[in-house]
N, CA, C and O atoms as a DFTB+ gen file, in Angstrom:
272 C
 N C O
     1  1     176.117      52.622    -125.800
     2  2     175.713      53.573    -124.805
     3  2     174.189      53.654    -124.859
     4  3     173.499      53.765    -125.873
     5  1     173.753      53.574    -123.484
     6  2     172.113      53.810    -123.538
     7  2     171.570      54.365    -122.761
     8  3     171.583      53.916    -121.614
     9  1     170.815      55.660    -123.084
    10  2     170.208      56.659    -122.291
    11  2     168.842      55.730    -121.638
    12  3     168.213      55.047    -122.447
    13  1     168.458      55.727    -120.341
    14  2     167.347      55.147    -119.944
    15  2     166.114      55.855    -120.144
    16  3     165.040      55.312    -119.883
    17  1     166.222      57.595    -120.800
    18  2     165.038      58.354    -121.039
    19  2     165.726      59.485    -122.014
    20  3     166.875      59.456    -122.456
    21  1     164.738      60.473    -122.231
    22  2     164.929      61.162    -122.994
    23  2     166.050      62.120    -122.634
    24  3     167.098      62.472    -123.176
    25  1     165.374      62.421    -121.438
    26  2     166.518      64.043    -120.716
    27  2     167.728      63.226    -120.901
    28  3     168.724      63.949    -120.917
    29  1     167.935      62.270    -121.011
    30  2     169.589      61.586    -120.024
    31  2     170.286      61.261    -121.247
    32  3     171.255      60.512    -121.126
    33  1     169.781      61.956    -123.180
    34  2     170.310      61.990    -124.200
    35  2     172.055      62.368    -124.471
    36  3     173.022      61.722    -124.874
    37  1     171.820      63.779    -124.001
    38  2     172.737      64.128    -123.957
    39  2     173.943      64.260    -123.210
    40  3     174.999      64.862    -123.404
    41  1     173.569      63.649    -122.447
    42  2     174.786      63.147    -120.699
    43  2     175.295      61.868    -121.351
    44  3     176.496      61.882    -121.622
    45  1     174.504      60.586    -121.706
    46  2     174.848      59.662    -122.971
    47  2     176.057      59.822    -123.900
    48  3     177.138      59.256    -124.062
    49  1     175.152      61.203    -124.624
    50  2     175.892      61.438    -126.269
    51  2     177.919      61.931    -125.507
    52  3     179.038      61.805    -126.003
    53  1     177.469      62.413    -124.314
    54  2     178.739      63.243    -124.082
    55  2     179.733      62.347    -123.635
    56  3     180.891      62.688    -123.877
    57  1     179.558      61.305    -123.053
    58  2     180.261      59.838    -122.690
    59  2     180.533      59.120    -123.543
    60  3     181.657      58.620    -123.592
    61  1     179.507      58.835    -124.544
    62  2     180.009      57.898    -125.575
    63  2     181.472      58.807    -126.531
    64  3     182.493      58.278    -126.970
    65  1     181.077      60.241    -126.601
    66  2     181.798      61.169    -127.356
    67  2     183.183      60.860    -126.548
    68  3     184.149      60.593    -127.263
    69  1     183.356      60.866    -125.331
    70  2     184.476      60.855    -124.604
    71  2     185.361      59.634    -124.550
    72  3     186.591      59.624    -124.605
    73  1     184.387      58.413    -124.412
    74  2     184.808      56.637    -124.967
    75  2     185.496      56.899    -126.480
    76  3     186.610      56.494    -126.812
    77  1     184.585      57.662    -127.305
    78  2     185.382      57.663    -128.762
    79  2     186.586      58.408    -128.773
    80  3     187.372      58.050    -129.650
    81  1     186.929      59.275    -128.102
    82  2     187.884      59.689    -128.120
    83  2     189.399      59.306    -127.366
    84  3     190.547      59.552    -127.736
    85  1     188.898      58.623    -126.195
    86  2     189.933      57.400    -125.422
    87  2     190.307      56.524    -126.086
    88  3     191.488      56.175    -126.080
    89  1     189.254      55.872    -126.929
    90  2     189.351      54.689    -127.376
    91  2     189.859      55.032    -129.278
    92  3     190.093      53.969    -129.854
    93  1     189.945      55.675    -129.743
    94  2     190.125      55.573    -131.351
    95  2     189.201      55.769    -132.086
    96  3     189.300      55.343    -133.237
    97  1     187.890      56.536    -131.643
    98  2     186.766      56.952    -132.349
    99  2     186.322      55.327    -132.901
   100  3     186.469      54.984    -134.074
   101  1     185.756      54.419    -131.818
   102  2     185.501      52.704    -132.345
   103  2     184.201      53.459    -132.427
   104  3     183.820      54.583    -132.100
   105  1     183.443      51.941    -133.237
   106  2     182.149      51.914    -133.299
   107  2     181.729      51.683    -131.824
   108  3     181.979      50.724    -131.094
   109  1     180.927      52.970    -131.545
   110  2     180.393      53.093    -130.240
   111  2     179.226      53.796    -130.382
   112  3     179.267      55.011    -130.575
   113  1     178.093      53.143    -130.307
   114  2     176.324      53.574    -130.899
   115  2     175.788      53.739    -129.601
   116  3     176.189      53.297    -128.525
   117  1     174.612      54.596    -129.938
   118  2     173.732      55.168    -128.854
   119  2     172.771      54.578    -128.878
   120  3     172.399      54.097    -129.948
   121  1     172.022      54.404    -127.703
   122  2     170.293      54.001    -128.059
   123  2     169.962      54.837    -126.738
   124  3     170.693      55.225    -125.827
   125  1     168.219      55.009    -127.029
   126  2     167.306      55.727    -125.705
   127  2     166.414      54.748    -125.593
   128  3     165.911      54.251    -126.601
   129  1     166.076      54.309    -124.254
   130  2     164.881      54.114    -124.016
   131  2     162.988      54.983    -124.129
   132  3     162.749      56.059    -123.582
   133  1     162.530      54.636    -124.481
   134  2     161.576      55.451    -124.189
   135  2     160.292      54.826    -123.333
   136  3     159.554      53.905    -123.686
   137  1     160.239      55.694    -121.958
   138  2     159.200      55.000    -121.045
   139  2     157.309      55.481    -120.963
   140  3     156.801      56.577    -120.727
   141  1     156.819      54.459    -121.195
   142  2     155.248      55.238    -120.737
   143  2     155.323      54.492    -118.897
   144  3     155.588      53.431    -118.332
   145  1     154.920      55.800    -118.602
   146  2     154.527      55.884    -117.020
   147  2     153.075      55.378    -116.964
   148  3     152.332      55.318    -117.944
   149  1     152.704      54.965    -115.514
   150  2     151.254      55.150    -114.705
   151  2     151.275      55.542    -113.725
   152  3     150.267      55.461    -113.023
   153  1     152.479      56.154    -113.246
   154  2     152.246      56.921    -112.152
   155  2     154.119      56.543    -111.840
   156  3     154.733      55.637    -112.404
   157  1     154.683      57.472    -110.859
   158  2     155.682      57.656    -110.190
   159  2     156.146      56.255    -109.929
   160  3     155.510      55.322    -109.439
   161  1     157.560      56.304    -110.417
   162  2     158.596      54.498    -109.729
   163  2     157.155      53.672    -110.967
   164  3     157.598      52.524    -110.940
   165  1     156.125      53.594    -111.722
   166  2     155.534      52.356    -112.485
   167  2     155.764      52.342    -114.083
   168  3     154.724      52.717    -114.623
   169  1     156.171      52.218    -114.463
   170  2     156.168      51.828    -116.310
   171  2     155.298      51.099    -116.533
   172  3     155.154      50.024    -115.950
   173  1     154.569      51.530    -117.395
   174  2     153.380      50.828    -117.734
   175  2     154.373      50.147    -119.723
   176  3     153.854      49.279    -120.425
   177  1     155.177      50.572    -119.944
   178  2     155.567      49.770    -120.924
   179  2     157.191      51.001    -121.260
   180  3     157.495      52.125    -120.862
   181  1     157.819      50.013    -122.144
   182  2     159.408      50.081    -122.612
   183  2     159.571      49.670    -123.749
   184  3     159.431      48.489    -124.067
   185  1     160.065      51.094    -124.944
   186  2     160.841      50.733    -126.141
   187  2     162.179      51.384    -125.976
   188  3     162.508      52.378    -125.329
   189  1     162.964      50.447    -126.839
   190  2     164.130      50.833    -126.808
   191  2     163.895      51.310    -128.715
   192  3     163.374      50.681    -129.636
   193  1     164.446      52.450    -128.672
   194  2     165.352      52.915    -129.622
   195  2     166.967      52.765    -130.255
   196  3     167.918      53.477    -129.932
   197  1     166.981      51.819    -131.082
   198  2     168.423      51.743    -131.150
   199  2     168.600      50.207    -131.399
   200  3     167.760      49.320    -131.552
   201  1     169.621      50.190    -131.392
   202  2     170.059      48.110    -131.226
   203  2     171.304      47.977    -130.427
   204  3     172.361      48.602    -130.504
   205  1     170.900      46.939    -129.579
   206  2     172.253      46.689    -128.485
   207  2     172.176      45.539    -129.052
   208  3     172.538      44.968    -128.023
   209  1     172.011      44.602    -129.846
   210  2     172.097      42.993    -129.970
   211  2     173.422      42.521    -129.999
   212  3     174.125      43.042    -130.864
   213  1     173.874      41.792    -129.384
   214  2     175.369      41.516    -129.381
   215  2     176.223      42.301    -128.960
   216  3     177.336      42.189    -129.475
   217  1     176.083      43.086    -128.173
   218  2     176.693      44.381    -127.666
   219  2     177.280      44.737    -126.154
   220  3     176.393      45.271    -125.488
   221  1     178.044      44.648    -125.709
   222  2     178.289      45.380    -124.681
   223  2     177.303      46.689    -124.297
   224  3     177.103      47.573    -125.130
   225  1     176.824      46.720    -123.213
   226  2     175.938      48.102    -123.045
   227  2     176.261      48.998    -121.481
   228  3     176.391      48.425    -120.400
   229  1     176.308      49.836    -121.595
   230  2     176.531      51.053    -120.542
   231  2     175.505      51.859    -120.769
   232  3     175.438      52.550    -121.785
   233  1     174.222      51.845    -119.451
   234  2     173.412      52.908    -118.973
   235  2     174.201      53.936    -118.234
   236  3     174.942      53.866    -117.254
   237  1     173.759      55.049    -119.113
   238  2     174.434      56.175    -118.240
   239  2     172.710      56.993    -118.068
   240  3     171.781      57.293    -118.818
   241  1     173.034      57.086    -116.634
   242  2     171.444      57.609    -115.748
   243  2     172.457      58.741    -115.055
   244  3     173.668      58.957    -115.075
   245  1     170.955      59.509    -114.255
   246  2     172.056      60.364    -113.336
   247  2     170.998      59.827    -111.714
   248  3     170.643      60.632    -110.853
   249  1     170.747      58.566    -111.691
   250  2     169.946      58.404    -110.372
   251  2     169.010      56.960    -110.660
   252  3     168.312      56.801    -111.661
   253  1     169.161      56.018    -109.609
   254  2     168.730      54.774    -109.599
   255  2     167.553      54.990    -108.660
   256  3     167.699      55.744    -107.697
   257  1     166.353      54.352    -108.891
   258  2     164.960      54.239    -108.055
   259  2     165.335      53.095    -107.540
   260  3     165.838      53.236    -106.426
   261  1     165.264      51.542    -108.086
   262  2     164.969      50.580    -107.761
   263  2     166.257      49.590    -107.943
   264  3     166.651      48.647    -107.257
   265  1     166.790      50.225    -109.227
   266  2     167.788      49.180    -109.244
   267  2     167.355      47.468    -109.655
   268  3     168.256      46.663    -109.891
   269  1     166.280      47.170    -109.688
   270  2     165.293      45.825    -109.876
   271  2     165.488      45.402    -111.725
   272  3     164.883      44.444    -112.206
């Protein structure tokens, strides 16, 4: 599970909580992105927090800009 920002932590934590509970409490890990802006719709750079390597991944956002 991966939050694309900070606010969208806990909308994340509450989905993955809900997958663990459908599913058999599996190993199901969180990560956040964290974005620096330069202005509105620009990222001036992207860390991820967490490890998806080998992973299936689900962004849970509550709203797409670009979709790109």
């Amino acid at each position: 599970m991966v939050s694309p920002d900070a606010g969208g932590v806990s909308r994340a934590k509450k989905f993955q909580d809900m997958l663990k509970t459908e599913f058999g409490n599996k190993d199901i890990g969180l990560a956040m992105i964290i974005k620096h802006r330069d202005g509105p719709g620009k990222i001036a750079e992207m860390h991820l927090v967490g490890s998806v390597q080998n992973s299936d991944v689900i962004i849970v956002d509550d709203m797409i800009d670009t979709a790109v």
